[in-house]
C-alpha positions, 0 to 999 in steps of 0.5 A: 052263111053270113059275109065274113066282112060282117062278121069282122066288122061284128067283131071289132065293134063289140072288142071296141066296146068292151075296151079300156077305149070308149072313153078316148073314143068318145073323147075323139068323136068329140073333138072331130065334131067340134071341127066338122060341125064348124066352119070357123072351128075348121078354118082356125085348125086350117090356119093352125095346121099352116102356121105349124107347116102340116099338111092342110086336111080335114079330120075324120069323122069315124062311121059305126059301120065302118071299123076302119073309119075308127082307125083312120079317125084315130090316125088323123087326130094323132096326125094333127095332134099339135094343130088340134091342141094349139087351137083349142087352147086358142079357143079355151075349149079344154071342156072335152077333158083330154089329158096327156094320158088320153092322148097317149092312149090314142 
């Protein structure tokens, strides 16, 4: 008998690939790894997150095995939303395409 743990996991992953999401999914996982992969990048979001007076912390990375890891990356890109817009401008790194509508949309 399979782990229902397994089998939600299954199940999630394959709605979320048949979504009207992948795109803004892509675009988040995007946007995260301009972050993690950078120390500078980080540390400009770091900055920005203080001068906005929120709450310093990192975003996250979403992990395929993981569908809350999706959830929670999602939930801190909206979190920080201002911070991540505001230094991208500062960066003129508007190449991940995010519009209004994606934002909404996540």
């Amino acid at each position: 008998m399979p782990c229902i743990a397994h089998i939600l996991q299954r199940s999630i992953t394959v709605s979320l690939s048949d979504s009207g999401f992948v795109n803004a999914l892509a675009k988040c996982r995007k946007i995260v790894g301009h972050f993690k992969h950078s120390p500078a990048n980080a540390a400009e979001l770091q900055a920005q997150q203080a001068a906005l007076e929120q709450q310093q912390e990192p975003l996250i990375q979403d992990v395929p095995t993981r569908w809350n890891s999706t959830v929670e990356m999602v939930k801190r890109l909206n979190h920080n939303q201002a911070a991540i817009k505001a230094t991208l401008d500062q960066q003129r790194r508007h190449q991940n395409g995010t519009s209004c509508r994606d934002w909404k949309l996540i």
